[in-house]
N, CA and C of each residue as an Amber inpcrd file, in Angstrom:
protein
   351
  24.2800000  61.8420000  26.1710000  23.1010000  61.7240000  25.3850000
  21.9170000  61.3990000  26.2750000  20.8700000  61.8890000  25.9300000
  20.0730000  61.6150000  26.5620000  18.4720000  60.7550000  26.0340000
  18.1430000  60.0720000  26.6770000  17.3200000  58.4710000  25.9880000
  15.9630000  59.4730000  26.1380000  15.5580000  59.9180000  24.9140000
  13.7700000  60.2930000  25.0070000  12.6330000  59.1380000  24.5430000
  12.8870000  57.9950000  24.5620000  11.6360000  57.1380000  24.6110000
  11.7040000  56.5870000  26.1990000  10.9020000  56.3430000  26.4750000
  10.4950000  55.7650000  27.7450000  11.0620000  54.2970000  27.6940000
  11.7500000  53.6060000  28.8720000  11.4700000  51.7530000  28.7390000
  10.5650000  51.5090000  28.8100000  10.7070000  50.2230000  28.1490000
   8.9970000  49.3560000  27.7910000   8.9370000  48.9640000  28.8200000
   7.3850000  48.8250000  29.2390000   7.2610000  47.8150000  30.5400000
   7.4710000  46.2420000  30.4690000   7.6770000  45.7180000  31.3370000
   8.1080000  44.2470000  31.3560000   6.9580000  43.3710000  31.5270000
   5.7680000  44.0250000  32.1390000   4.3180000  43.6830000  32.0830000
   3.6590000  43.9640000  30.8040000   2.8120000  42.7180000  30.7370000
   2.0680000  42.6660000  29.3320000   0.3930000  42.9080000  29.5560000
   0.5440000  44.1690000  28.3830000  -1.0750000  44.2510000  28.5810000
  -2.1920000  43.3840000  28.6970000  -3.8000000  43.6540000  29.0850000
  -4.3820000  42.4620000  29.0600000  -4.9410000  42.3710000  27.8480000
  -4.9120000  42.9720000  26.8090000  -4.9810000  42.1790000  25.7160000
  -3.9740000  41.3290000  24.9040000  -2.6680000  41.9530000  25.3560000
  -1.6420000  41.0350000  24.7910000  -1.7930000  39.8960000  25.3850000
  -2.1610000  39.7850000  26.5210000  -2.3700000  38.3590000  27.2430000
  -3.1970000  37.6450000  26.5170000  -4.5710000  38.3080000  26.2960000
  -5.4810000  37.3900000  25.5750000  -5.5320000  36.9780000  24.5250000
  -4.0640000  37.8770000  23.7970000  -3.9430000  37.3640000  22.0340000
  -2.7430000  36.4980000  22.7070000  -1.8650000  35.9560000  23.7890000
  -1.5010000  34.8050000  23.4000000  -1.9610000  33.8300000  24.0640000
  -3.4510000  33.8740000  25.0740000  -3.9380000  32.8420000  25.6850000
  -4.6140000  32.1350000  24.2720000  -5.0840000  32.7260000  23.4830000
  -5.7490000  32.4860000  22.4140000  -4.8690000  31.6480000  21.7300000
  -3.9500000  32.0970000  21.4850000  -2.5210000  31.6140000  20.3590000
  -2.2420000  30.2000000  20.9270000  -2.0990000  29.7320000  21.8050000
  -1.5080000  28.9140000  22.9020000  -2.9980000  27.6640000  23.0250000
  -4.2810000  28.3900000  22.9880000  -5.0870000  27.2630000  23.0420000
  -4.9110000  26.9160000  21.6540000  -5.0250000  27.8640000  20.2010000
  -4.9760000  27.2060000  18.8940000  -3.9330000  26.1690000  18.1400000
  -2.4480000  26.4670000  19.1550000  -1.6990000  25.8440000  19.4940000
  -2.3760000  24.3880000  19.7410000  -2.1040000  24.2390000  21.2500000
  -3.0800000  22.9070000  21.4740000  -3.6380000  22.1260000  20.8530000
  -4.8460000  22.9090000  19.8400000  -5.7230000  22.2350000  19.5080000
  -5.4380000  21.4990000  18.3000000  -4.3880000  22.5340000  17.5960000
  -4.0010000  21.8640000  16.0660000  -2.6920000  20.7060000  16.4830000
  -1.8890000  20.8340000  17.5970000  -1.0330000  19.9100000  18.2910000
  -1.8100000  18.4060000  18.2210000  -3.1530000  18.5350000  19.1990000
  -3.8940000  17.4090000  19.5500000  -4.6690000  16.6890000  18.0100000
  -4.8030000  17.7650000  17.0280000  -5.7540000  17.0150000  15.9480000
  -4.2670000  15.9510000  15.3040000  -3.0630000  16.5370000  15.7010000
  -1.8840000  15.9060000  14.5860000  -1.7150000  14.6590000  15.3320000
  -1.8250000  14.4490000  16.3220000  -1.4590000  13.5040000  17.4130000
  -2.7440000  12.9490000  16.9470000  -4.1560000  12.8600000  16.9830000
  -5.0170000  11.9740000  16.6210000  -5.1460000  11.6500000  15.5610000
  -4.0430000  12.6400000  14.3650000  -4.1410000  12.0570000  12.6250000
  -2.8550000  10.6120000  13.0060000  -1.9430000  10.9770000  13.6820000
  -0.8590000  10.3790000  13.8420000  -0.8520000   8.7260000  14.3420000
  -1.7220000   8.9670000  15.6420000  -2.5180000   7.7670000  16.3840000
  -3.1330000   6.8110000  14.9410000  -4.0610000   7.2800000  14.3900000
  -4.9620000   6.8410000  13.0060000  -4.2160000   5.9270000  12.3280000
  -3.2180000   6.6230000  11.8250000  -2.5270000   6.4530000  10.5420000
  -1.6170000   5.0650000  11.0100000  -1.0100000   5.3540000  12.5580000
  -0.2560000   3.7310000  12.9510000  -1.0190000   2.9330000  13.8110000
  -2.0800000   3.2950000  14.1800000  -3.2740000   1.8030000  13.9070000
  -3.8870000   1.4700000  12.8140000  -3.6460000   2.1820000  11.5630000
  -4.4590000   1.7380000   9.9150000  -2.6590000   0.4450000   9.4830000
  -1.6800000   1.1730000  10.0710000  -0.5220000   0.5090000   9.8060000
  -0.3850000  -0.8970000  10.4560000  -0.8260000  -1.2790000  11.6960000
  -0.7480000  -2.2040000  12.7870000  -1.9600000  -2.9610000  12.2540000
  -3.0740000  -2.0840000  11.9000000  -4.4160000  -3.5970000  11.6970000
  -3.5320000  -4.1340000  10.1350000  -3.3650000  -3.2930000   9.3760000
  -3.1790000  -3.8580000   7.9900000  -2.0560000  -5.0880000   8.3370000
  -0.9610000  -4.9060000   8.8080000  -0.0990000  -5.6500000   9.1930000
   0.0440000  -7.0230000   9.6790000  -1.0770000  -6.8940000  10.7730000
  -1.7250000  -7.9820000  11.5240000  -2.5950000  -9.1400000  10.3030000
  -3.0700000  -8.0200000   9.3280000  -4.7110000  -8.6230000   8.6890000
  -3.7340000  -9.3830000   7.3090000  -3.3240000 -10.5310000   7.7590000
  -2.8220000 -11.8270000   6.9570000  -3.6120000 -12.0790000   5.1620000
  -4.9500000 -11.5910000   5.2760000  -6.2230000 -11.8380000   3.8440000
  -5.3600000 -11.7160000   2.9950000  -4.8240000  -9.9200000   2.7090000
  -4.0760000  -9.5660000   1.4990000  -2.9080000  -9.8790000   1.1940000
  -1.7820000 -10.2950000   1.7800000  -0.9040000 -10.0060000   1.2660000
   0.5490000 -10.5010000   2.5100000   0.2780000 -11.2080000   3.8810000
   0.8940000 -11.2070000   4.6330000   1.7150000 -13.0370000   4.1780000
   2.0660000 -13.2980000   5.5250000   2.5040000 -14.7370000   5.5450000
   2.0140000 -16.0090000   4.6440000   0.7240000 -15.9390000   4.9630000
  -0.2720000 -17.0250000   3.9460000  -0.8240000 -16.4810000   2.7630000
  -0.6100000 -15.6270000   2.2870000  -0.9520000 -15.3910000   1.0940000
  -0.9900000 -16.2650000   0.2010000   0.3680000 -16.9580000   0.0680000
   1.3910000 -17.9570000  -0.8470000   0.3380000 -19.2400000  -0.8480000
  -0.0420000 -19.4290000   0.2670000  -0.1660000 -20.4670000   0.7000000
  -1.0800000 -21.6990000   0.0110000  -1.8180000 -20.6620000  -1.4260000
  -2.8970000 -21.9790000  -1.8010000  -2.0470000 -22.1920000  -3.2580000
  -1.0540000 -21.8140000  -3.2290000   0.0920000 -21.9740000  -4.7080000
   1.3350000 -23.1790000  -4.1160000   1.4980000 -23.9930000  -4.2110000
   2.3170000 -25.0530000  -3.7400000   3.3900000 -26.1380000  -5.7260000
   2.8230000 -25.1530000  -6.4940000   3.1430000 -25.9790000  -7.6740000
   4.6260000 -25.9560000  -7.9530000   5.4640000 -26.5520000  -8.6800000
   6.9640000 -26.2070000  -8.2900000   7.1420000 -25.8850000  -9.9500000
   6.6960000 -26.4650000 -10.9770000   6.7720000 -26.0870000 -12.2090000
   5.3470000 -26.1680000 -13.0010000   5.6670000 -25.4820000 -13.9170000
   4.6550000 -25.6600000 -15.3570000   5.1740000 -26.2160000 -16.4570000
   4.7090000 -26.6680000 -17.3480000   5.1630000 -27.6970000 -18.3790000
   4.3740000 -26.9740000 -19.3380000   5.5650000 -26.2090000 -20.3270000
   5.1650000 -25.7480000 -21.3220000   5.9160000 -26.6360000 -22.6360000
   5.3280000 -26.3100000 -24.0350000   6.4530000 -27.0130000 -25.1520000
   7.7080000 -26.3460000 -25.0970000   8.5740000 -27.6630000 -25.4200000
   9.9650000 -27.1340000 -25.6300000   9.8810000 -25.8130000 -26.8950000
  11.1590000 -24.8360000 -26.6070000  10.9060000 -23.8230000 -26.9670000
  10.4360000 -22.6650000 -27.1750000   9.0450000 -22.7340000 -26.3490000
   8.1090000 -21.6850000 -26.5680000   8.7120000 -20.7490000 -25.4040000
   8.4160000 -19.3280000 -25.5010000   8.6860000 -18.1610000 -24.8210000
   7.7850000 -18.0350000 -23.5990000   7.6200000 -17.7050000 -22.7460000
   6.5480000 -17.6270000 -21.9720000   5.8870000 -15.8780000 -22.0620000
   5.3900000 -15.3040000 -22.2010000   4.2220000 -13.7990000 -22.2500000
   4.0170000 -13.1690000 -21.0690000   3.3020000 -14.0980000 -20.4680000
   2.8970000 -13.8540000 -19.2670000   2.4420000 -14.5510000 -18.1560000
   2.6180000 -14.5040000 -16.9470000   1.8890000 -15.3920000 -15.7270000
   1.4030000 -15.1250000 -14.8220000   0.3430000 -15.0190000 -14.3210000
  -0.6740000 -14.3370000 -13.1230000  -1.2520000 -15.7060000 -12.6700000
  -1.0820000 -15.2050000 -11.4080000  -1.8070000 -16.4780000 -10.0380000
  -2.6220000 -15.5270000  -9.5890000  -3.5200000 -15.6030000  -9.7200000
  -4.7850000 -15.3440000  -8.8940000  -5.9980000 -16.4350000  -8.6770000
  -6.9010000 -16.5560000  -7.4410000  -8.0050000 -17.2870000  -7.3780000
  -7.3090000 -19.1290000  -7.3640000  -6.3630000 -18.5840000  -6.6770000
  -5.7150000 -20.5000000  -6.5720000  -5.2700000 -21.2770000  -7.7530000
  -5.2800000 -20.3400000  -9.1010000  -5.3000000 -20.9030000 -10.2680000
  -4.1000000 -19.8160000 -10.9330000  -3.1640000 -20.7180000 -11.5480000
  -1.7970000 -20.1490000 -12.6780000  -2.1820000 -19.9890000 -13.9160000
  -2.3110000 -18.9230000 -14.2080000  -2.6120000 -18.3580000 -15.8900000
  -1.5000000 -18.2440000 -16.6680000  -0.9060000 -18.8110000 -17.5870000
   0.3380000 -19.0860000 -18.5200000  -0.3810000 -18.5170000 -19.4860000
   0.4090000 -17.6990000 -20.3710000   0.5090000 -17.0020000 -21.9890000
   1.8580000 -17.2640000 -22.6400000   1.8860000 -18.3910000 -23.3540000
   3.1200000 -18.3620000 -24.1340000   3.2070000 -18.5500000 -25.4210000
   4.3620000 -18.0660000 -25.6080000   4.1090000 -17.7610000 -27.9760000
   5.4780000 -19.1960000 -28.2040000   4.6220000 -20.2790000 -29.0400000
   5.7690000 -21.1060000 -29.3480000   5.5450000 -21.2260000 -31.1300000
   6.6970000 -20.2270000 -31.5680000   6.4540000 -20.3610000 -32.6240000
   5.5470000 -19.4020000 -33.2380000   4.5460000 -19.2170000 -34.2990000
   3.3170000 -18.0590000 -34.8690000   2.6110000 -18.2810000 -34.0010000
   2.3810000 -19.6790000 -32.8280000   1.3840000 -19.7890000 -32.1200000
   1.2900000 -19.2080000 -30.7180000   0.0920000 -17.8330000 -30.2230000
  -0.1650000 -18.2230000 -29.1900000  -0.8480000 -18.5900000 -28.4990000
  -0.7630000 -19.2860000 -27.0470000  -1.8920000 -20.1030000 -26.3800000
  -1.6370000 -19.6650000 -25.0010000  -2.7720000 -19.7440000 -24.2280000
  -3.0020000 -19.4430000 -22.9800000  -3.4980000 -21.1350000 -22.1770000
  -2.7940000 -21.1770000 -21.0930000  -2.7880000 -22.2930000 -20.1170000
  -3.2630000 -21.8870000 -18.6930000  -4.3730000 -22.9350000 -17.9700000
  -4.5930000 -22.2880000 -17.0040000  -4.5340000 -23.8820000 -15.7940000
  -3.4150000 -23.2130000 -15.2000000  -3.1860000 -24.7380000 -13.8960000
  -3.8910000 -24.3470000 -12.9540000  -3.7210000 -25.2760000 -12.2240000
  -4.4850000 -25.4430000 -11.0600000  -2.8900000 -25.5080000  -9.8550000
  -3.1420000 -24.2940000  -8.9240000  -2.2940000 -23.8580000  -8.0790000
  -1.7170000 -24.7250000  -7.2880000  -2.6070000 -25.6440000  -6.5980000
  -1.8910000 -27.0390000  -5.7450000  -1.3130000 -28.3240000  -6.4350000
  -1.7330000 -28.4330000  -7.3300000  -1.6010000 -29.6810000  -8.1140000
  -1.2670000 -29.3080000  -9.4320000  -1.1820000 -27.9880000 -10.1520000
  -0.1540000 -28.2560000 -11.0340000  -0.7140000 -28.8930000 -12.2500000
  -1.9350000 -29.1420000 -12.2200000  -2.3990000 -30.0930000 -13.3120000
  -2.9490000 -29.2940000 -14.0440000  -2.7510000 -29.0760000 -15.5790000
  -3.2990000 -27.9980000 -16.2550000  -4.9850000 -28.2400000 -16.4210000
  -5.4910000 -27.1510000 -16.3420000  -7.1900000 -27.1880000 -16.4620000
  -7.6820000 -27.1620000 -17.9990000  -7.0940000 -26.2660000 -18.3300000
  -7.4770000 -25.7860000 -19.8300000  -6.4740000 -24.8970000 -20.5950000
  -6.3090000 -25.1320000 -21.5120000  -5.5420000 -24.8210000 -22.7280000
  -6.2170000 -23.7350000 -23.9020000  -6.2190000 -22.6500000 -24.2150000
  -6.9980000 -21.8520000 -24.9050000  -6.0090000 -21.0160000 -25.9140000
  -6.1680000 -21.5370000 -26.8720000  -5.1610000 -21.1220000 -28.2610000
  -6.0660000 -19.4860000 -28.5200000  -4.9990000 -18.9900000 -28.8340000
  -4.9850000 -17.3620000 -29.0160000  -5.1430000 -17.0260000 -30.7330000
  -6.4090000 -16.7060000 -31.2890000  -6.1720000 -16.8490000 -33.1360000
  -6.9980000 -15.5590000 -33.3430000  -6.4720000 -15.0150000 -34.4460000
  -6.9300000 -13.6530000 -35.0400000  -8.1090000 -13.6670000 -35.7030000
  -8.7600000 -12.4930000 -35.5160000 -10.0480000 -12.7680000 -36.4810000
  -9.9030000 -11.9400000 -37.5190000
């Protein structure tokens, strides 16, 4: 048998060159933007980590109360600590009332009964 196409050359034209010098820098460039999204994203991870304000080690730290003293029986609703201060919602009975301590000391501030209008 006899082969009627020619072998390909093993040399690459110079435009094939320049469509993959091209390819090869766009390469690069989208390589380097992922590496600087990448860099970003685990120093946004490392400051947050470090930055104790929200949510780290001391967070806890201005809440020291060990209980609340509600009436015997009553259910408790709900409880949110925010602003150094314990917000209690509890139903004792048809009644409900909202309690608001004081985070270090535990000593209730105010008492605010919950009534329908």
């Amino acid at each position: 048998m006899t082969d009627t196409q020619p072998n390909p050359p093993n040399e690459l034209t110079p435009e094939a060159r320049a469509i993959i010098a091209r390819a090869r820098k766009s390469f690069m460039v989208t390589m380097g933007l992922l590496l600087v999204g990448f860099l970003a994203i685990g120093g946004a991870l490392i400051y947050r980590s470090a930055n104790t304000g929200g949510g780290g080690a001391g967070a806890g730290a201005e809440y020291v109360i060990a209980s609340l003293k509600i009436p015997p029986g009553a259910e408790v609703v709900s409880a949110v600590a925010a602003d150094g201060k314990v917000t209690l919602t509890y139903k004792s009975g048809l009644m409900t009332s909202v309690r608001i301590f004081d985070g270090k000391t535990g000593e209730m501030i105010r008492e605010i009964p919950v009534v329908s209008e």
